[in-house]
N, C-alpha and C positions, 0 to 999 in steps of 0.2 A: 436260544430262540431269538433273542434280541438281536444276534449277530446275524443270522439266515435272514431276517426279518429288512435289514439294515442293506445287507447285499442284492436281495431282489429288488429292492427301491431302488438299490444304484443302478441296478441292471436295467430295469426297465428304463431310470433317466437317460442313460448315454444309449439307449437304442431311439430314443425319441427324439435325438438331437444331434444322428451320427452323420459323420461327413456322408453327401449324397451320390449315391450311385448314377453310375451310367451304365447305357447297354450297350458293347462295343459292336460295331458291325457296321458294313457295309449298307444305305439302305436311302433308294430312292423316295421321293415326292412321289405319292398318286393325287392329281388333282383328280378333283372332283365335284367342282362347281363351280360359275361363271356369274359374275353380273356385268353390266358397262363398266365399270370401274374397277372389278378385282377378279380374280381368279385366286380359287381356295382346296385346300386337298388336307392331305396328315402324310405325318413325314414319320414314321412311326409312332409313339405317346403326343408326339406334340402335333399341333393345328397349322398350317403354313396359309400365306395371304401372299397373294403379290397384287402391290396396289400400283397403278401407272397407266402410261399411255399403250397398245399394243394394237398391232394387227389383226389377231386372233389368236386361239389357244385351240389343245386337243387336251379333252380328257382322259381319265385311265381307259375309259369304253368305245374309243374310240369315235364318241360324239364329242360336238363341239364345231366349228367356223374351216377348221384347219381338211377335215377328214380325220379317216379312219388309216391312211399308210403307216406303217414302219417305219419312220425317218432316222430311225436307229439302229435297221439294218440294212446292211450288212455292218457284223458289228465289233468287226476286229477292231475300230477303233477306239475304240470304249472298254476294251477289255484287255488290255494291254497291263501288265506287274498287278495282273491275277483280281483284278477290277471285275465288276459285272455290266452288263449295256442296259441301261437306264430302262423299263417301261413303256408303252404308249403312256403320251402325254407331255406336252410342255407349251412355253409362252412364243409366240411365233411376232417379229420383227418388219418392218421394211424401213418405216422412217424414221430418224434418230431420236431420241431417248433421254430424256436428262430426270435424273436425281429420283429414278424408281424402287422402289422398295420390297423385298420380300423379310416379313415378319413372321416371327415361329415364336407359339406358346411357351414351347422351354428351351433355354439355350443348347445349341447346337454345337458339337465340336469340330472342327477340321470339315469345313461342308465342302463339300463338290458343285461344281457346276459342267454339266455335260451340252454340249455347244454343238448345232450345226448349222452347216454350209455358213459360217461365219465369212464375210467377205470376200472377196471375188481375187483371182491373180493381180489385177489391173486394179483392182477396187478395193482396198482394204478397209474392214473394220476393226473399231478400237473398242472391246468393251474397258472402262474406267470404273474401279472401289473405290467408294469412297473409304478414308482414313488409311490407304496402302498398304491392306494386307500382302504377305507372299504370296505369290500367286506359281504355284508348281504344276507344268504339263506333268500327268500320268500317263496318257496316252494318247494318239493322235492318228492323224490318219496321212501323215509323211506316204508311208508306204504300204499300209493296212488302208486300201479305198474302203471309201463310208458312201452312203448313198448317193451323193454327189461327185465322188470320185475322190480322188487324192489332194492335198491341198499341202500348205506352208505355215508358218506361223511364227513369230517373235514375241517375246515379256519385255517387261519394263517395271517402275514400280507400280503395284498394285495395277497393273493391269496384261490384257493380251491383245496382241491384233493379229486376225485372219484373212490369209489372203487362199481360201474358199477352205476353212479350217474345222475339221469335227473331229471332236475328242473331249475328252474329260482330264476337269485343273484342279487344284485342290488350294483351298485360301488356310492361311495358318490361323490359328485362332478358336476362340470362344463367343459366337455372335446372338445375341437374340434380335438382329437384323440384321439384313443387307441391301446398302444403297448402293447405286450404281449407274453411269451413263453408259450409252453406245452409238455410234456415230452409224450414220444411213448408209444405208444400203438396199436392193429386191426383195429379199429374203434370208432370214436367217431367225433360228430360234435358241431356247436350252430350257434344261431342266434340274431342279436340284436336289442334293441329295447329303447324306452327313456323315460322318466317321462313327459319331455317337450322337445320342440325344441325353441330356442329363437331366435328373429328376429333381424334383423342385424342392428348393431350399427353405428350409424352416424357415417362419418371420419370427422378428427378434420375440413376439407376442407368445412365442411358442415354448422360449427360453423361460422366461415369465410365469408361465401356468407350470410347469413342470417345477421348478420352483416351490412353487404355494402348495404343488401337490406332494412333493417330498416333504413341506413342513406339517403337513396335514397326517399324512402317512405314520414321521416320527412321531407326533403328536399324540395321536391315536396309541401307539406302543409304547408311549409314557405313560399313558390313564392306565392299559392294561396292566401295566406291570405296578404301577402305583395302587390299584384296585386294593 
């Protein structure tokens, strides 16, 4: 009895303090609400914010500054090495950008950022990461025209410039933000999205109580057995 008694205690400690799961999958930002200052949505479990300067935004519903179009179809550009095309909804650009932020409740793994009409033939745009994650094309609209039609595009570190470029990039990494510049241009926007979102990690306070309550626990089946 003592022994059964001993192992459910352990049992239940190491489920209360197990490494934290993620949900793998593919899986865009729906925003879903505006004020002057930020534009906010959920990104599966976790909450997203993008705080900064912008043009205007479109919501999941197709309200919002921007309208109601599809700017993400046609959408062979987006779905290129088995991808999906982003949603209605994203942050829409004209003039350049410094040091803006998108914040997610729980960190994020391998996030995407799906990009259009980013820079012009003649006009290129440079979006810039801060801290120069990998920045990997998945898909592009090279040869798969996107709503604006076909465009070009080059990497560098931590970042991309399009010369009128829509597609979806993948940053390597574990973020619970993303800062980032973008140099001017008419029009252009994106929208983001994550590999995984992972589930929140025990505070150390957590280690601690589980703790006191295994001493509690033993405790308790020394008096019995002592009775």
């Amino acid at each position: 009895m003592k022994k059964n008694f001993r192992r459910m205690a352990l049992t239940l400690a190491m489920a209360s303090i197990a490494t934290p799961l993620t949900a793998s999958a593919q899986i865009w930002t729906q925003w879903t609400s505006s004020t002057s200052a930020t534009v906010s949505g959920t990104l599966g479990s976790a909450s997203v914010t993008y705080t900064g300067a912008r043009l205007g935004e479109q919501l999941f519903d197709g309200t919002g500054s921007v309208g109601s179009t599809n700017f993400f179809s046609p959408s062979g550009a987006y779905t290129q090495n088995s991808l999906s095309a982003p949603p209605l909804g994203f942050i829409q650009f004209n003039a350049a950008v410094s040091n803006v932020t998108i914040s997610f409740s729980q960190a994020v793994v391998n996030p995407y950022f799906a990009f259009i009409s980013v820079g012009q033939s003649s006009l290129p745009v440079t979006y810039t990461f801060q801290d120069a994650p990998t920045v990997t094309v998945l898909s592009n609209n090279s040869t798969a025209c996107a709503y604006f039609g076909c465009g070009a595009f080059t990497t560098g570190p931590g970042s991309i410039t399009g010369y009128e470029f829509s597609g979806t990039v993948q940053l390597t990494g574990t973020f619970n933000s993303i800062t980032f510049s973008a140099t001017s241009e008419g029009w252009h926007g994106f929208t983001v999205g994550a590999e995984q979102v992972s589930t929140a990690v025990p505070e150390p306070s957590a280690f601690a109580l589980v703790g006191v309550g295994l001493l509690g626990l033993l405790g308790a089946a020394r008096r019995r057995r002592d009775a």
